[in-house]
N, C-alpha and C positions, 0 to 999 in steps of 0.2 A: 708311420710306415716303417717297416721293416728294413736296416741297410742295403743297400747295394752298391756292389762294388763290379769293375770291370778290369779284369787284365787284360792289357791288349799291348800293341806297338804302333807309332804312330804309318809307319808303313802301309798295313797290312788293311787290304780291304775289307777282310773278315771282322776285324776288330771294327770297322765302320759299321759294318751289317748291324750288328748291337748296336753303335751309337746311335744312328737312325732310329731305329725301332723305338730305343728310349726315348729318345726326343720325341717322336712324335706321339709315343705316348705321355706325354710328359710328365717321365717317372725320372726323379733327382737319382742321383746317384755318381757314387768315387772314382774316378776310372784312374788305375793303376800303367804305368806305363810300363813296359817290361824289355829288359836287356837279354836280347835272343844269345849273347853271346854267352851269356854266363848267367842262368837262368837261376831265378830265385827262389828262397824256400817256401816264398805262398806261391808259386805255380807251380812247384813240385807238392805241395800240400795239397792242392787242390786239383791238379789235374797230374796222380802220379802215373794214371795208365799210359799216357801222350804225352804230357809234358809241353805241348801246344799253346800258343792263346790263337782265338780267345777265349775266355774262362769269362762267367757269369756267377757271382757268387751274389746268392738271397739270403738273409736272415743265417749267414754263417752254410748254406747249404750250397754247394758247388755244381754248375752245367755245364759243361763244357760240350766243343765242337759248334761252330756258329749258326748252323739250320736247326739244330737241337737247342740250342738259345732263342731265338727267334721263335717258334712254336710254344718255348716256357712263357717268352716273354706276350705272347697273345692272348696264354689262355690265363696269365695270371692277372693282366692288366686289360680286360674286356675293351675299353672306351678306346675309340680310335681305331677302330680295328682293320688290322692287315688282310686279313682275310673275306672273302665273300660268304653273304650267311646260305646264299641256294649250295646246296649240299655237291650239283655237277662244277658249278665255277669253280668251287672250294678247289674239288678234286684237279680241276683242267691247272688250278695257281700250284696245287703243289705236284703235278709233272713236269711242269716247267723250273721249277725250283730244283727239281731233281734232275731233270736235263742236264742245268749247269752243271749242278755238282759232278756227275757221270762225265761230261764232256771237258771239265776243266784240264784236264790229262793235255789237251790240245792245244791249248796254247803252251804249260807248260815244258813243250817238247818244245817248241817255237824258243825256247829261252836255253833249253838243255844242249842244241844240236850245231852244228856249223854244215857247212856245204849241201849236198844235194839230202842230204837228211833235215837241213831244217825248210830246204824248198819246201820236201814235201809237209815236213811240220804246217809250213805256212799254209797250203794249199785244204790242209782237213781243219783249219782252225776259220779257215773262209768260210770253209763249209760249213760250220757249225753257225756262221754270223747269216747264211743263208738261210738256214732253216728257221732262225730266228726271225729274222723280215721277212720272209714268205710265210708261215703260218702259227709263231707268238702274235708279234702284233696284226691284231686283225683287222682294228676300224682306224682308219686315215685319218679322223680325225681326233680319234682319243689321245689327250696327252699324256698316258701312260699305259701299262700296259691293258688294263680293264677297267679304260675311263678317265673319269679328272681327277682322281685321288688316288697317292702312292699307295701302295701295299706291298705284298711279300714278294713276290715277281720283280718290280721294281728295285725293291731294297737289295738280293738274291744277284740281279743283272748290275745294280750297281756299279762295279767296278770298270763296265765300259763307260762310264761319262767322265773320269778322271783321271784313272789309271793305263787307259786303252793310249793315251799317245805319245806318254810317257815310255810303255812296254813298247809300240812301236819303233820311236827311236832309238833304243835303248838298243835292240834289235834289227836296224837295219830294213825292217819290213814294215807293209802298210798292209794292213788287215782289213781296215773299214773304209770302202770309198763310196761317198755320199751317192753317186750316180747309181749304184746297183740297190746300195740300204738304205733309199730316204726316210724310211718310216723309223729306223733305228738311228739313226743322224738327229732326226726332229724332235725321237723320244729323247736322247742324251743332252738336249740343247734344255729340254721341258725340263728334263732330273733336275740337272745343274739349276736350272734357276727358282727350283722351289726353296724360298725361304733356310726352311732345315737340312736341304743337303748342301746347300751353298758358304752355310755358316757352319760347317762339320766336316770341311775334307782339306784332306794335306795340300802341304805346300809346294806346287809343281817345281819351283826353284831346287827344292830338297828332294823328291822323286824322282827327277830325272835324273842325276847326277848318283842317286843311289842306287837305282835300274843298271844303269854304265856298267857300276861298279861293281853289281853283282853277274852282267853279262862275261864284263874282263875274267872273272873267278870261273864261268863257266867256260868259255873259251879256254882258257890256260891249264881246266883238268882237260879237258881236249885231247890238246896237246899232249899233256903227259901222258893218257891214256894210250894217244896214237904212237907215240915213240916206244910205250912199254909191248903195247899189242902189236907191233912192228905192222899195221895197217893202213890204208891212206884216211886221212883224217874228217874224206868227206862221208865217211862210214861211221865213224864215231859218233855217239851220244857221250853225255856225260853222267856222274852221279848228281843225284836232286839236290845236292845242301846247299849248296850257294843259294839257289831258289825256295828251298826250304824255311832260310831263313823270312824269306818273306813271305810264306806262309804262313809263319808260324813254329 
């Protein structure tokens, strides 16, 4: 088989999205760890438009952006597959994967903002967790999103069964409370305990304390914004890099 390599950071959910995928397709492959801070000459090789991970690189051929990975990685590695073959589920797996993407803006405001600016952050980021438990998950008792077996939805939503309480504390707020989302509470308890996501996600002790640390960096352009802009600070956003970095 063909190399594969993966750039990614151990952080960054995105960079999981691939790992999962591979795994469970069980395609081997190198995975590159990358220093967001001073980024190197194969991420700049390979992804010069963005300079992002994560980056997916096949037989020396490079894909970058992680839902444009995920799609290579389905149609190149058929067995296992993420996707539903009726032609409407297909379509219903990938609005929902587009959801996210569209809707991530929402929490990241949640990280960018202080005072009555990240209430309301907090308040449209609910809202996004509502639409999910009222009409993603549809059957009570399927243990993921369409059924008993992960797919791209799953893979896609990810980042709430690991990262969700980490960004909470990190933050100050509570996003998910089991009384209104049991279906998403029950689905994050199912993620977590399948085999291959369980044996493939960072280390809470390392994530939370890195969260922290990237919230102190958003807080503190705040601040400087609010003293430059002579405004009260519960007006201010901030610029994305600090969060950026955990992006990508």
């Amino acid at each position: 088989m063909d190399e594969v390599k993966l750039i990614g950071t151990w952080a960054s959910p995105f960079s999981y999205r691939v790992i999962w995928a591979l795994k469970l397709k069980g395609v081997e492959y190198e995975y590159v760890e990358e220093d967001l801070s001073k980024k190197s000459e194969m991420l700049l090789k390979y992804n010069p438009i963005y300079k992002k991970i994560p980056v997916h690189v096949h037989a020396g051929r490079p894909v970058a952006d992680s839902s444009v990975i995920l799609e290579y990685i389905e149609e190149t590695w058929p067995n296992n597959p993420l996707l539903p073959s009726n032609p409407y589920e297909k379509a219903q797996a990938r609005f929902w994967i587009k959801f996210v993407e569209d809707k991530g803006s929402a929490f990241v405001n949640v990280f960018r903002t202080v005072g009555e600016e990240q209430v309301k952050a907090t308040k449209e980021a609910k809202e996004v967790m509502r639409l999910i438990e009222e009409h993603a998950l549809l059957e009570v008792e399927n243990k993921f999103f369409r059924g008993d077996i992960i797919g791209l939805i799953d893979i896609v939503f990810g980042w709430y069964a690991d990262w969700l309480p980490s960004f909470e504390e990190a933050n100050g707020v509570k996003l998910l409370d089991p009384n209104s989302s049991p279906k998403l509470e029950a689905w994050i308890e199912n993620f977590k305990e399948d085999d291959v996501i369980r044996e493939n996600l960072p280390n809470r002790n390392e994530l939370l304390p890195y969260f922290k640390y990237l919230r102190e960096k958003s807080v503190n352009l705040v601040a400087k914004a609010c003293c430059s802009a002579s405004r009260p600070s519960n007006l201010v956003s901030v610029p994305p890099a600090p969060v950026a970095n955990w992006l990508g």
